[in-house]
N, C-alpha and C positions, 0 to 999 in steps of 0.2 A: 433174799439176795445172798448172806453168807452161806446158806444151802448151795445153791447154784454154782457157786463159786469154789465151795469147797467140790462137792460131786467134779466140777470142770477138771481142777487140779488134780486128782487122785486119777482121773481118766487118763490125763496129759502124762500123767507118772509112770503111768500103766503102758501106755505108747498108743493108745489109743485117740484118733482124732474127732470129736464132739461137734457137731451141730446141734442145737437143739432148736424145737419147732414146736410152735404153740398158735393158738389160735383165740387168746384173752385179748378183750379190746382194752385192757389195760395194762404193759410186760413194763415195771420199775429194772426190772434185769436186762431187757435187750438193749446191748451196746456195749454193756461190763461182760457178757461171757459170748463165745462164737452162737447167734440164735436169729432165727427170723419169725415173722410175725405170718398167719398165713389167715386166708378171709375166703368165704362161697363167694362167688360170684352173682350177680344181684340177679341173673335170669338164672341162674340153679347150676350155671357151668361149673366146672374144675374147680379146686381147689386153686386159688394165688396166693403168691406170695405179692405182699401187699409192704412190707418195713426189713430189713437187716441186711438189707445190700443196697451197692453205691454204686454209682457209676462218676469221675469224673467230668465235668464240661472245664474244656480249655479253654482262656480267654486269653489272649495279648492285645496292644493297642497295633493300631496298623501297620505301625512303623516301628516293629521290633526294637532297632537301638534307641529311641526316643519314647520316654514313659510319657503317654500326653497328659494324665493325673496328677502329676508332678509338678511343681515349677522346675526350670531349668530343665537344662538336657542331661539326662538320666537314665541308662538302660531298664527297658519292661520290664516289672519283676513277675508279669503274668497279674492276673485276678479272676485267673480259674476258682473253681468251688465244687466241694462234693455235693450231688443230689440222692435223694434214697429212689432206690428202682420201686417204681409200684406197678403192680396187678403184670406181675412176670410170673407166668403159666410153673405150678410147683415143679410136674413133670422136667418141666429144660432146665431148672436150676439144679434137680437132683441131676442128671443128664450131667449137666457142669462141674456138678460136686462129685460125681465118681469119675470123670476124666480129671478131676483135678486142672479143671480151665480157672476155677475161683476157691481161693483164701481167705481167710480170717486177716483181718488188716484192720491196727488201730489208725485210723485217720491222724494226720500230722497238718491238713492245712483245716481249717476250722474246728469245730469243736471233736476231741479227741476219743471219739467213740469208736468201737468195735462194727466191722460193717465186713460184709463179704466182697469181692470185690474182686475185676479177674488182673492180669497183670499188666496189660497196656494200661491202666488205671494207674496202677502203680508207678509206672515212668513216669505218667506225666505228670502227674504231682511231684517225684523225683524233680523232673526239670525246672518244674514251676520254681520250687524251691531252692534249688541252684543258681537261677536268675537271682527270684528275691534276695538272697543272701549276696550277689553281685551289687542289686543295687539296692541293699543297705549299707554297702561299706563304701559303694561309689556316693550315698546320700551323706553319710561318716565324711569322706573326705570332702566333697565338697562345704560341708557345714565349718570342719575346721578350718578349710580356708576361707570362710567370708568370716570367721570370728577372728582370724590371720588380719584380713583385710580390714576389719572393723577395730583391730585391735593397732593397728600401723596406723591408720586414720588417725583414731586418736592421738594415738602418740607423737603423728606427724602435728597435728591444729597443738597439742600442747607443749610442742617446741617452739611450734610460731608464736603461740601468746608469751611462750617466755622470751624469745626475740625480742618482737613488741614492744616486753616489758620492758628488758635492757635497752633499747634502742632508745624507748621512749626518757629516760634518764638522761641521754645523751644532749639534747637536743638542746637545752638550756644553759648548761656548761658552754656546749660548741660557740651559741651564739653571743652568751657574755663574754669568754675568751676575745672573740673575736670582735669584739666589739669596743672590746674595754682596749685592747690593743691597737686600733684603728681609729678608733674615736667615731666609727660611722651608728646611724641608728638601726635599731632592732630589723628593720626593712633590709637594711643591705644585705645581712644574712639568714639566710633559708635553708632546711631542713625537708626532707618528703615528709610526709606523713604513714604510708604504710609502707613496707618492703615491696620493693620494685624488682623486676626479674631482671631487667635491665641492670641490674645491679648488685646483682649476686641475692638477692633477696634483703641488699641494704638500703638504706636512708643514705637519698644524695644531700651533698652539702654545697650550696653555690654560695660565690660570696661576689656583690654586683652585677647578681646575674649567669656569674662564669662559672663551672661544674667544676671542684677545687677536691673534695675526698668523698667519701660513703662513711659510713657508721655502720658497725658490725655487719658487714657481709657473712655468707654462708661459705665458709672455707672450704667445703668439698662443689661449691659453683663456681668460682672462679676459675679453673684451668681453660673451660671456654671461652671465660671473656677476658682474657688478661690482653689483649691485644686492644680492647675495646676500654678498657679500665686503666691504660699506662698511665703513669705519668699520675695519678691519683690520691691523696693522703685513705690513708683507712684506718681507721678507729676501731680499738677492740677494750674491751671490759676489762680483759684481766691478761697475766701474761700469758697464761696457757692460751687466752685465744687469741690471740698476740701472736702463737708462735703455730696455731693451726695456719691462721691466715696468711704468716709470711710465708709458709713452706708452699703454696699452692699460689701464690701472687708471682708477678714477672720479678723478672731478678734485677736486684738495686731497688722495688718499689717499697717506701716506706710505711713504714706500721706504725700506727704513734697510740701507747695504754695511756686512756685515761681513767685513775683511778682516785676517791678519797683520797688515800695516806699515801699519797705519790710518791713523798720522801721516802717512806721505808722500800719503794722497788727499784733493785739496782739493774743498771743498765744490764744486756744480756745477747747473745746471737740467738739470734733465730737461725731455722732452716732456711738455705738459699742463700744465702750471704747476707742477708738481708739486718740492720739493725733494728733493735726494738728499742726505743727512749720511753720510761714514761714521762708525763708532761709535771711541771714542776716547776720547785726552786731549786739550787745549789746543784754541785757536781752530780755530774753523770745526767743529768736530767735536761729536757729541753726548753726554751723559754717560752710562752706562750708567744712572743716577739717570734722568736725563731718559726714556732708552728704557724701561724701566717702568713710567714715570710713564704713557706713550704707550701702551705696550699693558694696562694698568689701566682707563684710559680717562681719567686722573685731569685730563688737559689739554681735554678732552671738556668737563669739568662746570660 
């Protein structure tokens, strides 16, 4: 091999261009230097060349812009392949090789061996390859966006469970406030249980039956439903969502924070004109009295 290899280069040096031709039914070298294999023919005919040229076969699926081996819709990237030319008359390939019809060509689509080969051969692997390399970048992007997609999923289901979670705190506050202020039993006041789209993605609050506030709505859902949601108390966690949901609520609707340490948050404007109380005791704060009163509608009348 390193004979072969060396002789090839010192030739190539020299400007001279190398075939070699050999007739061992064993050649460990054809493929690493320009060479073909050649055999008798089994009734005693000519000399063939039997191994060291190629010929292309072109393959696309029927429907060019559509790889049908793919999932999704994905431009062909071809699944041509080279074949070796067997029992090609020596005669026509030397014929070839002094017109210079066929080259020494290292193979680029399967295994990277040295093969003769004329030069429509060479386009279409050219093409083949230009496809392929379209739809691996078209298989690139599409893969980044379903991990895009897969990656917003998630993130979408683990807002909602943290909704949920918040939402779910609310529910027992709302109904002892209001209950303890009314004097009525645990029945009178009701809660959803999951986020309704009807309601910005919040927990409706009835009290006797009548639809009175929501609990933590979705602040960028409301501008559609504020027409459908007037007139509504809404309950938010903390102030900042206090002041998402007043900026995006109909104007004058009330925002009521209920939090633990109600006393330490002072009263504050929201966006829209809108007041934010948290619910409480002492100055600036609202009464639970008062918030019933508010979702009754009794301040309405």
């Amino acid at each position: 091999m390193e004979d072969i290899e060396q002789r090839t280069a010192r030739y190539s040096a020299a400007g001279v261009e190398v075939c070699w031709f050999t007739d061992r039914k064993t050649v460990p070298w054809l493929g690493a230097v320009p060479a073909v294999q050649l055999a008798r023919a089994e009734n005693g005919g000519p000399l063939l060349l039997v191994a060291g040229a190629a010929r292309f076969v072109r393959e696309w699926c029927v429907q060019r812009p559509l790889c049908e081996r793919v999932q999704g819709a994905l431009p062909c990237g071809g699944h041509g392949r080279w074949v070796d030319v067997a029992e090609l008359a020596l005669g026509q390939f030397v014929a070839a090789l002094v017109a210079n019809t066929v080259r020494p060509y290292r193979l680029r689509v399967g295994e990277p061996v040295l093969r003769w080969i004329a030069r429509q051969y060479f386009e279409w692997e050219a093409e083949q390859l230009a496809a392929s390399e379209a739809h691996r970048r078209a298989a690139e992007r599409a893969a980044a966006a379903e991990r895009r997609r897969e990656q917003d999923q998630a993130d979408h289901m683990a807002r909602i469970r943290e909704l949920e979670a918040r939402q779910a705190g609310f529910r027992r506050p709302v109904r002892a406030w209001v209950c303890q202020e009314t004097g009525d039993t645990v029945a009178a006041v009701r809660t959803g249980k999951d986020p309704e789209p009807a309601f910005a993605m919040g927990l409706p609050v009835t009290v006797h039956g009548e639809l009175c506030g929501v609990i933590c709505p979705v602040a960028s859902r409301l501008p559609a439903l504020r027409r459908e949601l007037e007139g509504l108390v809404f309950f938010a966690a903390t102030e900042r969502e206090a002041a998402r949901i007043s900026g995006q609520a109909a104007p004058g609707q009330r925002v009521v924070v209920l939090e633990a340490e109600a006393s330490e948050v002072p009263e504050q404007r929201a966006g829209g004109g809108v007041t934010v109380r948290p619910v409480g005791r002492g100055p600036g704060h609202i009464s639970v009295r008062g918030m019933v009163r508010i979702m009754t509608g009794v301040d309405r009348v």
